[in-house]
N, C-alpha and C positions, 0 to 999 in steps of 0.2 A: 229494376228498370221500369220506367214509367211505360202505360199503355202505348200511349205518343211516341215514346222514342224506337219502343218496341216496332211497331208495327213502321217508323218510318229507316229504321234498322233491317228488317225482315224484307220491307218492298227493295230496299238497295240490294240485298243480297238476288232476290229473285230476279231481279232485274241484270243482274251479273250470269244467273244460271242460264235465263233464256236468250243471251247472245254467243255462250261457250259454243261450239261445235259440237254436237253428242257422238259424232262417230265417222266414217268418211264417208264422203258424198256418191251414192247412188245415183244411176242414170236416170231414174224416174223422181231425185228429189229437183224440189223446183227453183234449185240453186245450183244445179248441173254443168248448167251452162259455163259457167264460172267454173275458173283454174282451181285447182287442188289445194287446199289450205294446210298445210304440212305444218307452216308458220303459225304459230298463237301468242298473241302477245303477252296474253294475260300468263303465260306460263311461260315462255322465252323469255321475258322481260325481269320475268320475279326477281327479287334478289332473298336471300335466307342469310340471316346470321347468328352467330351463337357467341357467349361471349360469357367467361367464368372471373367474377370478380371474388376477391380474398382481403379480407379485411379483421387487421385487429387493433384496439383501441384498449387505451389506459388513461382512466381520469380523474383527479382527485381534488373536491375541493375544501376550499378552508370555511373551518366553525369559527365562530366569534366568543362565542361561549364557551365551548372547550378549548381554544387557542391550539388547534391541529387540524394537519388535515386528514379526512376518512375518503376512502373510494365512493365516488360514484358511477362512472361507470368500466368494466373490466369487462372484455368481449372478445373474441372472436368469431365473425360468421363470414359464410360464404352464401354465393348471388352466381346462380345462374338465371342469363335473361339467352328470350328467343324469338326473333322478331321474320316477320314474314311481310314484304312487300309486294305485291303484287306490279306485274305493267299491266296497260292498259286493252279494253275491248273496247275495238271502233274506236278508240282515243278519245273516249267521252265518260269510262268508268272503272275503280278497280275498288280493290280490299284490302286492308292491312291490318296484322291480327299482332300481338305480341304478347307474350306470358315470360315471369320470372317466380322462381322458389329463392327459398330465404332461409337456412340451417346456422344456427349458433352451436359450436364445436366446443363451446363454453360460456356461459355470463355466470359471471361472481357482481355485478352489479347491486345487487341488491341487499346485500346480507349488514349493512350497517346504517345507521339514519340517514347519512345521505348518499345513498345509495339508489338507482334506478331501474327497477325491475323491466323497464322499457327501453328499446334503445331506435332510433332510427332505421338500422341496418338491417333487423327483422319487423316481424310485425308484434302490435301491441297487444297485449292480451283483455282489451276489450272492444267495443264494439265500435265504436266513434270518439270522436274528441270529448264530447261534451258527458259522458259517461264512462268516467274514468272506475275502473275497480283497484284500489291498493290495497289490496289483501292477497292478490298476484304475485309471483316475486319472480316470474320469469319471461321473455318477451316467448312469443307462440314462431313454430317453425312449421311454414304452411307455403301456397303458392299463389298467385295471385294474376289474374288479365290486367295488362295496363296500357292496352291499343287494340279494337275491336271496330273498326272504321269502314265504310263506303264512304270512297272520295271520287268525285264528279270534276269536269271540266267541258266549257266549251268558250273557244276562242281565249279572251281574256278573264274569264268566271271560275273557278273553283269554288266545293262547298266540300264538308268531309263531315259525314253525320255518322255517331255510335260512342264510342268513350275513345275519346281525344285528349292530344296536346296541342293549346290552340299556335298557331303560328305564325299568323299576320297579327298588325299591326292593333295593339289595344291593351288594357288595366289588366287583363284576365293570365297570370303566369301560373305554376304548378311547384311546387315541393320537390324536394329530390332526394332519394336515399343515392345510389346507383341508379338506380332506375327513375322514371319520374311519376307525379301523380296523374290524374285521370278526371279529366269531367266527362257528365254524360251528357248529350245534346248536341248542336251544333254550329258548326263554322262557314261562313259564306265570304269571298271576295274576288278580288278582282284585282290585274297587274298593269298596267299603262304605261309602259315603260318602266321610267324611275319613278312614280307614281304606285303605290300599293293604298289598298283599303280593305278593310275588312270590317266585320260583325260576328259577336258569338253569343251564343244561350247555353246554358246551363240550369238543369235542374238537381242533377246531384254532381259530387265529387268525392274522391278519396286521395289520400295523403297515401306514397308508396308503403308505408309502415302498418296500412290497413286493409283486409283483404278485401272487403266489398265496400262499393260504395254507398252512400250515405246523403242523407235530404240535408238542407241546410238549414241552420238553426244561428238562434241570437245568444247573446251571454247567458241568458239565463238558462241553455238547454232546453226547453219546453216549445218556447212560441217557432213555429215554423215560418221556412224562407222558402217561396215557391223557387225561385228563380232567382238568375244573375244574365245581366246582358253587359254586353260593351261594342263600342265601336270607335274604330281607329282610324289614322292619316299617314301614312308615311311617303317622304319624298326623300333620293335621294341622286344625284348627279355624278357625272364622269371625274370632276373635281376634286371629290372626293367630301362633300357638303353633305350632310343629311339633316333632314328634320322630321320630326314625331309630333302628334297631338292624339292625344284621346279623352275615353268619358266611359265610365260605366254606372250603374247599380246594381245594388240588391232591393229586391223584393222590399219599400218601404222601411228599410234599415239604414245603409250605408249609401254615399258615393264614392267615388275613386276618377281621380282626372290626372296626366302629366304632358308636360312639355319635353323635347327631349332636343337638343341640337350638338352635332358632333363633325367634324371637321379632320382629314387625315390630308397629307401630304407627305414628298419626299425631297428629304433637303440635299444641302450639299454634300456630297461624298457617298450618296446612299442612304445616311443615316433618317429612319422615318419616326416621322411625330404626330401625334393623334392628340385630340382637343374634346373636350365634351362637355355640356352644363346640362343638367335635368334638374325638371322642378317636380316635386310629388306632392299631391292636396288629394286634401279625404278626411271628410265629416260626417255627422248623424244625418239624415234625410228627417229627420224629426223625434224628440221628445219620446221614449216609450217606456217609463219608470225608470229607477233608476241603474235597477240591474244590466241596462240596455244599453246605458246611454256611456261611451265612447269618450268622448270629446267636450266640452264645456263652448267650446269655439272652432270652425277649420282651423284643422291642422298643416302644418307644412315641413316638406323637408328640402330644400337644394343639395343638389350634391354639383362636385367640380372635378375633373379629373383632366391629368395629361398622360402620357406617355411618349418615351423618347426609346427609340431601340437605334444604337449605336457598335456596328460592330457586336463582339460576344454577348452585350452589354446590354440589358432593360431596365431603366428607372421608372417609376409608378410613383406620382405624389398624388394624391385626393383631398379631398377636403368636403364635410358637410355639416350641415347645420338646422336644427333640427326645433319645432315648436309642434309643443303637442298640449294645448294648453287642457290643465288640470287643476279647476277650481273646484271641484266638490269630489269626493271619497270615491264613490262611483268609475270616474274618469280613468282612461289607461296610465296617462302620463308616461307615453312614449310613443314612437306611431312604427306601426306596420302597416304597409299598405298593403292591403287585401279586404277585398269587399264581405268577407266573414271574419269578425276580430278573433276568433276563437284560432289557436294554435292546430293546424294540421285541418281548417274546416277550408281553407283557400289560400291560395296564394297570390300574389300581384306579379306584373309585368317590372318587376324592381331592378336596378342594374347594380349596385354597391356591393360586393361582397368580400372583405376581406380577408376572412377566414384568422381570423384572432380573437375569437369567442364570443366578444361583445357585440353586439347591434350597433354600438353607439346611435343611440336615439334618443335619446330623453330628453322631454322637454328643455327646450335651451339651451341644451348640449350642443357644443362645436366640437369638431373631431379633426385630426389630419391625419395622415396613412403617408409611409412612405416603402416603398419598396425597390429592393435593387438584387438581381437576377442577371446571373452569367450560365452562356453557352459554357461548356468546358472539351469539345472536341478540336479547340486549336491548339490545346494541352494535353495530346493523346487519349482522352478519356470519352471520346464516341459515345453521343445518344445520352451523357450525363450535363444534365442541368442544375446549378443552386441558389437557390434566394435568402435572403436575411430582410424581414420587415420589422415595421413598429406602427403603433398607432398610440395617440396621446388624445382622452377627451376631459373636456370642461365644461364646466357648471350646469351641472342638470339641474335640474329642480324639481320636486316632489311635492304632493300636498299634503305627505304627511311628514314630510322631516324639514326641518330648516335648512337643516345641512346642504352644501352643494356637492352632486358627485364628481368626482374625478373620478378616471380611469384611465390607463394604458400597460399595454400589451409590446408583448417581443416574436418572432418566430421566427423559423428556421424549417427552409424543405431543402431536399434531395431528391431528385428522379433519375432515371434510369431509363431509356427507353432499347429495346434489344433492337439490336439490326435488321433488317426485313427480311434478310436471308439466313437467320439464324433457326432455321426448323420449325418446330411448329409451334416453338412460340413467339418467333418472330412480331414484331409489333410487341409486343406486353409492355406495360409499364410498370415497375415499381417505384412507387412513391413512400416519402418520409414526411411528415409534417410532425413540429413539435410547435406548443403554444405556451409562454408563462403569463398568465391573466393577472395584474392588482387590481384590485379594487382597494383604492385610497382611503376611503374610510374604513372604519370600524362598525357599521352599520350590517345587521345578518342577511341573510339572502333572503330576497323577496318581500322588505320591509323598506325598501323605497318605493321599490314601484313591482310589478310584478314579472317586470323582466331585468332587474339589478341581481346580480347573484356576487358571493364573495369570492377571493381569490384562488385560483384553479392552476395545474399545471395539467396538462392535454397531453399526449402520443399518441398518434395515429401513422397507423404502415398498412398499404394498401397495394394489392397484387391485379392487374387489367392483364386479363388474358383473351386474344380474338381466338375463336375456337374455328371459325372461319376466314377464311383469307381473298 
């Protein structure tokens, strides 16, 4: 932690110690006068919770060269997190602290070429993104802070300074295992009703799969990024209307800017429908050789979304389209929005996620997503949910292959969630997700772009247990 953050981390905390009440009020203290303070908010208000998450995955993808497929990842771990929120002293300040460990009960991940001695769900066995060690062959089981905050308020103001998740409106989002990542620095805004604004600084972050946080850096690993800032707009009304705008950068590297506008209503019968368009743009801030350099031109991605929930019944159609233009070797040719391009060095405020392996981002690529998801408790089967999706994308483009990618994807979940009064493990979820990935060409992994990989089947089962209720 930087001097700065430290010392303005250390003043929030003293600042908390010297409005606690040390003990009870004596006749001669010169707060006497004044009723009994039995009540503290800062400890009546707390909330504590604990939460054991289980998780095991199986994943295999296909070589082009050997025409089979080998494991790459095979896992089981487990995730306990613990989180502590404080209420308020005087209604103007409190603390919120959270820690989680990370145990793998197995990884065979690694044991054949494409295999991944790394996995999300623990942490990686080295030190940051950008210094990778592959001579590793097992992720590390350790524990990690990932909420260490003083957060402030007065009237319409909040600011929450120490290692955050930011949460008003702006570019600046976090990675997620189970738990999420972490910047250090901080957050400031403000509510107006339907009116939100905010601002964030960051000078380091970490990706949940790394235990301490980490400076920011450019592709090359080397050149340092002091900082990341952003600041955002959000408005949204009783209609059910909302709009977004933001902006941020890095430190003389990157920007990141989006539009966001979403629209919900209820129709006839009950049945409700949700509407959404977002635009995402993000380029170089300048020229810095060519290890650096991102993009040839802004990037851009639209994305389109509905949703209709009818009865048991959820449909999900999406659509996006995506230009990342890549005219020299250098370039991504694909867009992640996040103001550090490096994997696991930042994240964006991004909304798309379909969970069917691919990105779909590549240059030029158009995508559609369809999803459809039923309740099953009007069928006696309480607390059981299931969906069947697909996604289908076209024509990416590469600068180094001629070829255009295709890709499309199939899945299938099942959840479970237990009844509230079923003991103590009431609330849990368990979850099924499977994915079969093609990748349409013949093309090996990571030889269109560096985020094209070849064909994959996925299993994932995943156990959410509240340990507090």
């Amino acid at each position: 932690m930087s001097i700065l953050a430290r010392r303005l981390l250390t003043a929030g905390i003293l600042a908390l110690a010297l409005n606690l009440p040390a003990g009870p009020i004596r006749a001669d203290d010169e707060r006497a006068d004044e009723p009994p303070k039995e009540y503290v908010p800062f400890i009546a208000d707390a909330e504590f919770s604990a939460t054991l998450y289980l998780f095991q995955r199986y994943r295999d993808r296909y070589d082009v060269a050997e025409q089979r497929y080998f494991t790459n990842l095979s896992h089981a771990t487990g995730q306990l997190g613990l989180n502590f929120e404080s209420g308020w002293i005087s209604d103007l300040a409190g603390l919120d602290f959270g820690v989680f460990g990370s145990y793998d009960f197995y990884n065979k991940g690694g044991r054949d070429h494409e295999g991944a001695p790394d996995h999300e769900m623990d942490f990686f066995p080295w030190r940051d993104p950008w210094h990778p060690d592959w001579s590793q062959r097992q992720a590390r089981d350790a524990a990690s802070i990932y909420q260490a905050l003083v957060k402030l308020k007065a009237g319409p103001a909040w600011a929450r300074v120490g290692w955050f998740q930011p949460k008003g409106p702006g570019v600046l989002g976090v990675n997620w295992s189970f738990l999420p990542g972490t910047y250090q620095g901080a957050e400031v805004g403000a509510d107006f009703g339907g009116l939100s604004l905010a601002g964030a600084w960051a000078e380091q972050y970490k990706a949940p799969w790394f235990t301490k946080t980490y400076k920011f850096r450019k592709n090359d690993g080397e050149t340092g990024v002091d900082y990341l800032w952003s600041l955002g707009a959000r408005y949204t009304t009783e209609a059910g209307l909302s709009l977004e705008a933001a902006y941020g950068q890095s430190q003389d590297y990157m920007w990141n800017a989006h539009f966001k506008a979403g629209y919900e209503t209820e129709l006839a019968g009950g049945d409700q429908l949700a509407l959404a368009a977002h635009t995402y743009l993000m380029d170089d801030l300048k020229w810095d050789g060519p290890a650096n350099d991102n993009f040839s031109s802004a990037a851009l991605q639209q994305y389109l979304t509905a949703r209709w929930d009818t009865g048991p019944w959820t449909l999900n159609l999406d659509f996006t389209y995506t230009s990342a233009p890549n005219d020299r070797p250098e370039n991504a040719g694909y867009f992640a929005y996040r103001l550090i391009s490096r994997y696991g060095g930042a994240n964006g405020a991004y909304g798309p996620w379909w969970d069917l392996r691919s990105d779909w981002n590549h240059d030029e690529e158009k995508a559609v997503f369809l999803r459809l998801g039923r309740s099953l408790d009007d069928l006696g089967l309480t607390g059981v949910r299931a969906a069947v999706s697909g996604a289908y994308g076209w024509g990416g483009q590469s600068y180094y292959k001629r070829e255009k990618l295709n890709e499309r994807a199939f899945g299938l979940d099942l959840r479970y969630t237990l009844p509230a009064d079923d003991g103590w493990l009431a609330g849990s979820v368990l979850a099924f997700h499977f994915t079969r990935y093609d990748n349409m060409t013949d093309i090996p992994s990571w030889e269109f772009s560096g985020n094209a990989f070849q064909d994959e089947h996925d299993f994932k089962l995943s156990l959410v247990i509240p340990l507090t209720k």
